[in-house]
Structures are given as C-alpha cells and as structure tokens.
N, C-alpha and C positions, 0 to 999 in steps of 0.2 A: 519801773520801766521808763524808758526815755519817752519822753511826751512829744509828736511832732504835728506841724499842723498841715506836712503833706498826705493826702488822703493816699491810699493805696490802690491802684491801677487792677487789682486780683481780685479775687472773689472765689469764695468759697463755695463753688459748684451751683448747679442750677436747683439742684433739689436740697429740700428746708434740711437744716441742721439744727439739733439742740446740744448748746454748751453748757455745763456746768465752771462757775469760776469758784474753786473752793478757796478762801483766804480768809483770814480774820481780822485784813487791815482795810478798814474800810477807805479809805484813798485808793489804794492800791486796784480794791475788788469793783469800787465805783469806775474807777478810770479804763482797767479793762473792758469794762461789763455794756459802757458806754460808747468807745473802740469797737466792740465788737457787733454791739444792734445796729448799728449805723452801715454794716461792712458784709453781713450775713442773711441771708434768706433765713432764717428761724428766731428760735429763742436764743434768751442768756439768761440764765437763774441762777443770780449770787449767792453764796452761803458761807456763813463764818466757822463752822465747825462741820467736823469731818463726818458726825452723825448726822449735821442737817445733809452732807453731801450724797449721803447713803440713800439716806428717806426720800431726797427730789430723784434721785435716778433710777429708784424704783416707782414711785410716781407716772412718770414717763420716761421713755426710752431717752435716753441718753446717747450721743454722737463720740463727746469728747467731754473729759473732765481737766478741766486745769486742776491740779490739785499741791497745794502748796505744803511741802514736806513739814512745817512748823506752825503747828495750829490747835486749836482743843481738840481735842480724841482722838490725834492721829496717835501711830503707837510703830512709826518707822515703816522702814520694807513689809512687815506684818499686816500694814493698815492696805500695803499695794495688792499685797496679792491676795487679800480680803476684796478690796473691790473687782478685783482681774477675775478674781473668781464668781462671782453673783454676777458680776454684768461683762459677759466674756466677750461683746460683740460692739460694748464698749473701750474706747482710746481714750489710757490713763497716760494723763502727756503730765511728769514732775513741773513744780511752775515754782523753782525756788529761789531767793538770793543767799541762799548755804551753797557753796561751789567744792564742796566736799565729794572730787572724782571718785571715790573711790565709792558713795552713797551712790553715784548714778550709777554706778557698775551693779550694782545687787539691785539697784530698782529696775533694769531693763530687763535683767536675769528673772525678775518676779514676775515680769509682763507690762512694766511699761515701754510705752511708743513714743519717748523721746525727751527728752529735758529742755526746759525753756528757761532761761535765768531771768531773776525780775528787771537786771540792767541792759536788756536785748533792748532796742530800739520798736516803738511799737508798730511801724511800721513793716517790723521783718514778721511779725506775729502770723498773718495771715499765708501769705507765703509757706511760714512751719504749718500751720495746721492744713495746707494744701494736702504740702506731702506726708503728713501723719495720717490723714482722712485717705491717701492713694496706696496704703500700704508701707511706706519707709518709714524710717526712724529717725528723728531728730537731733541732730544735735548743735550747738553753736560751734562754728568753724573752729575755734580753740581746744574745742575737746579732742579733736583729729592727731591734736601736737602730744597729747600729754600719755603718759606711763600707762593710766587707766584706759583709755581709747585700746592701745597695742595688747594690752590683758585681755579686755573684753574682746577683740579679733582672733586671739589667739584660743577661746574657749567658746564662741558661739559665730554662729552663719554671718555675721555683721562683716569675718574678712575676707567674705562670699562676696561677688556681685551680685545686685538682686535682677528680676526681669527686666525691670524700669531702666535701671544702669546697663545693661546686657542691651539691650534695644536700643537704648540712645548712640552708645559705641561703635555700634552697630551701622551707626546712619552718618554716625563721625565718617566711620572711614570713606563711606561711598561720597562724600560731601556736603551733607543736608544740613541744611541751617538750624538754626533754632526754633524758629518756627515750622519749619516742616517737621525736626525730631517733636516738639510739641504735638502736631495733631498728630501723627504718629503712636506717641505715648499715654494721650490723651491727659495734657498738660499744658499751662499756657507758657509763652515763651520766656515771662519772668522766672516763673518756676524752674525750667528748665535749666536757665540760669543758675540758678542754686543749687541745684541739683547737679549740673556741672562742677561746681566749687568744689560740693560736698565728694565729689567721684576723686576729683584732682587728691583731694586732701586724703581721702580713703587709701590710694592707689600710691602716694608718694609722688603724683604726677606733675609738671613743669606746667603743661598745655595741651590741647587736646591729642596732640601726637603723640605726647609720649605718656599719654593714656591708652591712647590706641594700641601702642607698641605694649605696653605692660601688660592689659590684656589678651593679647594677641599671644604672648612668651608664655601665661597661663594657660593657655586653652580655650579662652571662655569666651570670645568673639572667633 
C-alpha cells in the first residue's frame, strides 16, 4: 500500500475495535498494523498465517479481519467462508494485491464485506473500514467499471440501494449538505464523501442529480 505521511481526519467510531491483519509479509503487515494503532481506539494483532488468524479471533472477538488471499493455510474462497462461518459477527474485508475480479466476486458471495487492494493509498484504509464496520461493502472505485462488478449486481442485493444510500438520496433531493446527510446517517462527512462516489459509480450517475433522478425512475427514493 501507498505510504503517506498525511494523517487521516476519520476515525473509526467511538467505541474499541479489534483488527486482525492477516499477511505473511511482514513490511506489509508492520506498516498496516502501525497505520492502524495510531488511527483506532482498540487493538491490532498481526499474524502471518491463516491458522494464526483463526486461533487470535477466537481468542478474542474480532471487529474486522484484513485477510490477505495468498498466504500459508489459506485454501481460497474455502478459507472465506470457513471463517464467515465461526465468526459470523465478524467483517472479513479480502486485503489482496491479486486483482483477480472474478476471485472478488466468489469472495463477497462467501461473506466477505469488501476488498481492499494492497496498492490503495493508506490513507483511504480507514474511511473503507468506516463503511464496512456501518454495514456496506467495499470496493475500490475501479471495481464499479469492470464486467465482474455488473455480474455480481446482476446476482446479489449489491444492485439494490442499501438504507444508507436510500437515506443519503433522500436528503440530496431536499438539499442537505454533507454534513447534515452525515449526522443524519450517522457518518462523518468524509465518509459521506465516498460513499457518494461509491452511489455515483453503482448507479451510472454524472452528479448528484442524476442520482437523484435514477433513483427516483426506480422507485426507491
């Protein structure tokens, strides 16, 4: 991931969080691991294989696992819905630099809540795990464009609006800024932000209008 030395403005909720970073590159899982203590009210518990990942998150409850698709014992989409499945209340967010769309597509399918690419900028990190921890699903603006994106819409609720997006729309049309749709949604107003992008990009939309309008011609505002 891109190294920055602008600190990030967000923060991941008022109440403690524990992350799991599973990776086996220790660069990689140090530079997260140390991003993240710095940025979060809780823990961060590195681990280099996928069985140490199991063992920490049954230990203690678990928030979020970064869990990096290429590592010892992981064993693919098998390994996702092995952990979706023991820790169900845990957010297995893929944390890969394999950009193999069609591997996100069966890992969302399995139960994860979002893909993070290791070449994200680490500043957009927290921001994602805002909106993974609020319920949505992740993905980097690029995935919006691509073949696998329009499949997975076309077979799961993702080319649903969710609450969050239905409520923001919502406050579009009547005029509410960002910050008002933020406390509203219970969001801050960076997030919102992205969360905008994310809708524009879901929706095929220009600007906030002709989101508006798009949802509006569905029904769902």
């Amino acid at each position: 991931m891109t190294i920055s030395e602008q600190k990030s403005d967000v923060s991941v909720g008022a109440k403690p969080i524990n992350v799991i970073v599973a990776d086996d590159h220790s660069m990689i899982s140090e530079c997260i691991c140390s991003f993240l203590e710095t940025r979060i009210n809780g823990t961060v518990s590195p681990q280099s294989t996928f069985q140490g990942a199991m063992e920490a998150a049954a230990a203690k409850h678990c928030d979020v696992i970064l869990l990096d698709m290429v590592m010892p014992g992981m064993d693919g989409v098998a390994s996702i819905e092995q952990v979706v499945s023991a820790f169900p209340d845990t957010k297995v967010v893929i944390f890969s630099s394999c950009n193999d769309q069609s591997l996100v597509v069966k890992a969302i399918k399995a139960g994860a809540r979002g893909f993070v690419p290791k070449d994200m900028p680490l500043t957009a990190l927290i921001p994602a795990l805002n909106l993974i921890l609020s319920g949505e699903i992740f993905f980097p603006s690029s995935f919006f464009k691509s073949a696998a994106f329009e499949k997975l819409s076309a077979t799961s609720s993702t080319a649903v609006l969710t609450p969050s997006e239905i409520a923001m729309l919502e406050m579009v049309l009547v005029g509410a800024s960002n910050k008002e749709i933020g406390h509203r949604i219970g969001q801050t107003e960076n997030n919102v932000k992205m969360l905008m992008r994310k809708t524009f990009l879901k929706l095929g939309a220009n600007n906030r209008t002709h989101a508006v309008h798009i949802a509006q011609s569905n029904g769902w505002i």
